[in-house]
N, C-alpha and C positions, 0 to 999 in steps of 0.2 A: 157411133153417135154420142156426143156428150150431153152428159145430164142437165139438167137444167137446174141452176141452183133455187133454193128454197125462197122466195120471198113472204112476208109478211103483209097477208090480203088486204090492211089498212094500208100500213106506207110501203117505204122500198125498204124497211130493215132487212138484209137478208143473210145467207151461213156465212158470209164471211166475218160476222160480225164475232168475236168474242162473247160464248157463255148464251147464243141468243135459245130461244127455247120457244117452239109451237104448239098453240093448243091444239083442240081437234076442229077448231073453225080457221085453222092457220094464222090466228093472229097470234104477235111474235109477247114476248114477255120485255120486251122495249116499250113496245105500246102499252101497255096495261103501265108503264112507271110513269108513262108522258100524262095517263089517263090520272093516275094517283096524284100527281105535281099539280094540273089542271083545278085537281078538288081542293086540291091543300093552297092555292093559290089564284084564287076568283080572279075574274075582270069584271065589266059592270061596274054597277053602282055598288056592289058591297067590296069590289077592289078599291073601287076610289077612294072610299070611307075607309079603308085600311092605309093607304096611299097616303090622307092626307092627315093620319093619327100620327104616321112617320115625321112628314114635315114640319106637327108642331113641335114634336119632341124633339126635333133639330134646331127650331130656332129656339127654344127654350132651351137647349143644353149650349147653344150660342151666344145667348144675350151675354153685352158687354165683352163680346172678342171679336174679331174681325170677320170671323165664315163661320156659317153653319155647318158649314161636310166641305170634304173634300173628293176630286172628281178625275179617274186617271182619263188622261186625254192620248190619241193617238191620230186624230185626224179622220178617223174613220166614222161611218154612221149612227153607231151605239153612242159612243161618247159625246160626239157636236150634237146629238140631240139631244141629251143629257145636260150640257151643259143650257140646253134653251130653256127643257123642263125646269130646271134648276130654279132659276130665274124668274120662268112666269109662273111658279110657286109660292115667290117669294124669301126664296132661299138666298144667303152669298156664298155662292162656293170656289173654291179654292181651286183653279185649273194646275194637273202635276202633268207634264208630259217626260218621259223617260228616253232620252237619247240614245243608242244602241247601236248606232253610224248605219241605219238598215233601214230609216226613213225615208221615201217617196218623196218628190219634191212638192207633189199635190198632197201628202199630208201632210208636210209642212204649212205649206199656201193654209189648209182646211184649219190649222188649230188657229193660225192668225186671225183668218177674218172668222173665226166664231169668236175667239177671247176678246179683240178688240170692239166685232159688234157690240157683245154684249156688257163688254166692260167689266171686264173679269181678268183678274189678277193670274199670271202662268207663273211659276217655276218649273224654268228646262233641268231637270239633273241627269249629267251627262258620263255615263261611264266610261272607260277606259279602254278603248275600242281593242290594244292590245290584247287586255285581258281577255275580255269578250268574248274575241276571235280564236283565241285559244281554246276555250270552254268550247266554241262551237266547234271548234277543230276534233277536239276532244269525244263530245258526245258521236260525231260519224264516227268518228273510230272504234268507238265504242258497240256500234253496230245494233243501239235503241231507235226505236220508233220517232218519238218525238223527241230531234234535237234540238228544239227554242225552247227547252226546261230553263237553261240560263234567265233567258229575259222575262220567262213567268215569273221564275221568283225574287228577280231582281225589281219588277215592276212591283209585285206584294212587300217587299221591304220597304222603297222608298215610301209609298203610300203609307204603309205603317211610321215608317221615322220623320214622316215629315207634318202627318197629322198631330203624331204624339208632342211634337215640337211647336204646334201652331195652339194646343190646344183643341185640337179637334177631335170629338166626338164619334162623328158617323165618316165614311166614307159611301158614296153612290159611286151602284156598281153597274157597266149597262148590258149584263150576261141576260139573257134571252131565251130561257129553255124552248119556247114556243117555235123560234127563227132557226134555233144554231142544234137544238138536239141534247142531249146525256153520252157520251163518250164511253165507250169502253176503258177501264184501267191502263188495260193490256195496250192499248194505243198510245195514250197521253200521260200517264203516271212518271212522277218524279218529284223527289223532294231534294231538301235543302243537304240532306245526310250524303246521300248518293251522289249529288254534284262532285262536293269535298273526296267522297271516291274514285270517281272517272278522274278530275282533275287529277290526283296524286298519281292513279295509274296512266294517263295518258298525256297530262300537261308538260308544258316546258316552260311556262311565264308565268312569276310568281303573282297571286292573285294578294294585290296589297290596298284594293277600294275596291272590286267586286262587294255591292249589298249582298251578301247571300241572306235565305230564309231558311230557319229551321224550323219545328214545332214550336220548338221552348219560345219565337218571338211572337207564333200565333198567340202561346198560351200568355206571355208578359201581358204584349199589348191590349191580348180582349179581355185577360181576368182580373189583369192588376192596372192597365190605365182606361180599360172599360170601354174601349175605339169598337165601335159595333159596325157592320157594313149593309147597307140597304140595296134591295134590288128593286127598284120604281117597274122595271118591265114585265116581272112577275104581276103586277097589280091592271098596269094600266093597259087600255087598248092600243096594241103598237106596233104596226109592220114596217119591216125595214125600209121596202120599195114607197108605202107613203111617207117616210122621214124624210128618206132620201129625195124626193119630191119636195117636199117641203125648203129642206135645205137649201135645195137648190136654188128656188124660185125666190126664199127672203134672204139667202144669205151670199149664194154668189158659189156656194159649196160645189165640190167638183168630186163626180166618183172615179174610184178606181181601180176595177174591174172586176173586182170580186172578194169573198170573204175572207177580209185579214188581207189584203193585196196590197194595202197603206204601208204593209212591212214587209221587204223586199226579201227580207233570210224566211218570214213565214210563209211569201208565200211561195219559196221556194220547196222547203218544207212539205206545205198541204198538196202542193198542182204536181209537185214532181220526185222529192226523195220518198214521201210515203209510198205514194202510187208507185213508181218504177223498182222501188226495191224490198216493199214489204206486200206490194198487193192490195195497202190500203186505200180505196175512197173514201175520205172525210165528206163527201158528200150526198153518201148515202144517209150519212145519220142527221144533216142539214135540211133535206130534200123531204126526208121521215118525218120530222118535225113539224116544218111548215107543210106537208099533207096533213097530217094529225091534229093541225090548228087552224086548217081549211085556210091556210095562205097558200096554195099550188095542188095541182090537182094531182093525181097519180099517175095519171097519165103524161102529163110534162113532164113528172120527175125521173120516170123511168125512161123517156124519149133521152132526157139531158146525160143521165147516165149510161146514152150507149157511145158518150165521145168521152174523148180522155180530157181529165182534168186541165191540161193544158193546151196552149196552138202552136202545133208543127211548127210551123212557120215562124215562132218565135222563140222555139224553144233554146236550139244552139246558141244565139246572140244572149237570151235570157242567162242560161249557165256557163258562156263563156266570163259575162261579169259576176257572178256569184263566185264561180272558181279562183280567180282571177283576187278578188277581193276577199277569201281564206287562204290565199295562199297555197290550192295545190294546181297541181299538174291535171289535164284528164287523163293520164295514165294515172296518177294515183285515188283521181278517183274513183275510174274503172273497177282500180283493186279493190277499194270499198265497195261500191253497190255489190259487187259478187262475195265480199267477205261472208261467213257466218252473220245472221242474223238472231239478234238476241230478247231478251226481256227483260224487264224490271226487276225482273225475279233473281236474276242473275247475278247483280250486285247488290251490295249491302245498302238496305233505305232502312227509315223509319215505319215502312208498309204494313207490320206485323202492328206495330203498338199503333196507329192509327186505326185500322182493322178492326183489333181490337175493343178503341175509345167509342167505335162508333157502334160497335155491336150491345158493351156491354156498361156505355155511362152516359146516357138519354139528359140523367139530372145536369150532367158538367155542359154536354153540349146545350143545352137551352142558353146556360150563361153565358158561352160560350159565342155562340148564335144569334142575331134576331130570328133568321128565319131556320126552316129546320134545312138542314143540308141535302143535298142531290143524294150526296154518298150514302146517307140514310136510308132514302127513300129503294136505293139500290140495295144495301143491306137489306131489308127489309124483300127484296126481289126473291132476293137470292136465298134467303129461307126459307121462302113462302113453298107450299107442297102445290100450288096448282096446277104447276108445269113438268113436275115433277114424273 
């Protein structure tokens, strides 16, 4: 008979997760960080009132330039209502969408009619789909977790260089601890140091306009041009399913099937290279979430995760084009999925001095920061004696 693995009696965190740890009431030490976030980040009336201390300090750090903040767009539900809040703030924000040849036709469709409803100014910056491709080629071969580390940090550059260039201030962000969960490292981790290593060991196309991200452009941009980033969804009352609602009914908005689905390499990524070749569900920690924020119940969430992240039925046709458009073989992909499976840990990042920054310089990060970082509040987990 097989064991039954350990779930966490609030959501579905369960052992598959990296580092998870049970008390003696089985709740997981996931929950207890979602529970920390929650305090350190009200909703209500005293989110609001934090909410809209941000907003003046936008248009005040605006007055006499074209936009108050800047807003990365991708078509998906976070962002087009971001960009509405934005707006019926009183804000002018700056629409960046980042081209990465992996955009859905319906996110395309989704960022027009939100920029043009609302009358909001877009720059497409479009990278060099070669390079890209290579990077992504790159990271599978690499045999990490998450191989759209490229386009995270090539979307955090452009934001950064094109705020710094406009004059802007703040950037709004529309991350969601509430919706989307706290990530294991071990899953998603990757920085700007590490890229520059897979590429040299695994590339073949010389990266000559890849934005990459290092630390040194966190630390330029926040310490010395003072670009701070706000999260409005930490504050405000916000579920994805009534945005989405919303959207649709004033805007014409179209969804597209699931989280991060707007982006065709992600959501190859999340529904199918995790799950098929490392065992991971990103949707246990999404699921966790909106149970622990009474957006879905336990019982749904644990029904939803007895099917695979993906549909049978589409899945050949699905990875016939993803293959197809990296350029391998499914012989050679085969060879991947079964390759050694590897970690972060494996190549040379920046991981150690971030680690580090966050452990033991609280004063750097505030300046660093508006708000206090996830990574903290996980630090902070991972000391703590109560699970111990």
């Amino acid at each position: 008979m097989i064991p039954q693995k350990k779930i966490c009696s609030i959501g579905v965190w369960d052992e598959t997760i990296p580092g998870i740890l049970f008390d003696e009431k089985g709740i997981s030490n996931y929950y207890r960080l979602m529970e920390n976030l929650m305090e350190a980040y009200p909703r209500g009336e005293k989110g609001l009132e934090i909410w809209k201390g941000f907003v003046k300090k936008m248009i005040d750090a605006g007055a006499g330039k074209p936009y108050d903040c800047i807003i990365g767009v991708s078509g998906g539900t976070d962002s087009s209502y971001l960009l509405w809040l934005a707006k019926e703030y009183g804000l002018r924000p700056l629409a960046v969408n980042l081209d990465n040849g992996w955009g859905s036709d319906i996110s395309v469709k989704n960022i027009k009619k939100m920029t043009n409803a609302l009358n909001i100014d877009l720059i497409t910056y479009v990278i060099d789909y070669e390079e890209l491709k290579d990077l992504n080629r790159c990271y599978m071969n690499s045999g990490l977790p998450w191989v759209d580390i490229p386009t995270d940090l090539a979307i955090k550059a452009v934001l950064y260089k094109i705020a710094s260039k406009e004059g802007i201030k703040f950037i709004l962000r529309g991350n969601d601890f509430r919706s989307e969960g706290t990530q294991p490292r071990e899953w998603t981790y990757g920085d700007g140091r590490q890229l520059e290593h897979i590429h040299k060991k695994f590339g073949k196309v010389r990266l000559k306009s890849f934005p990459n991200y290092r630390i040194r452009n966190l630390l330029y941009y926040s310490l010395v041009k003072k670009i701070k980033s706000v999260y409005p969804f930490y504050y405000l009352d916000y579920t994805k399913k009534e945005a989405q609602k919303f959207l649709i009914e004033k805007f014409g908005w179209e969804y597209y099937g699931g989280h991060h689905y707007e982006n065709l390499f992600t959501r190859f990524v999340i529904s199918y290279w995790l799950y098929e070749k490392f065992g991971i569900d990103k949707r246990i920690i999404s699921f966790s979430a909106q149970v622990g924020s009474g957006e879905m119940s336990r019982n749904d969430a644990l029904k939803l995760l007895e099917k695979k992240p993906y549909d049978e039925n589409e899945k050949q046709h699905f990875l016939d084009y993803v293959l197809k458009k990296l350029d391998f073989t499914n012989e050679e992909f085969e060879i991947i999925l079964k390759s050694k499976n590897n970690s972060f840990t494996d190549y040379p990042s920046d991981y150690r001095f971030i680690d580090r920054l966050i452990y033991f310089s609280g004063p750097i990060l505030k300046k660093v920061f508006l708000h206090k970082p996830q990574s903290l509040f996980q630090a902070e987990i991972r000391k703590s004696v109560e699970f111990i």
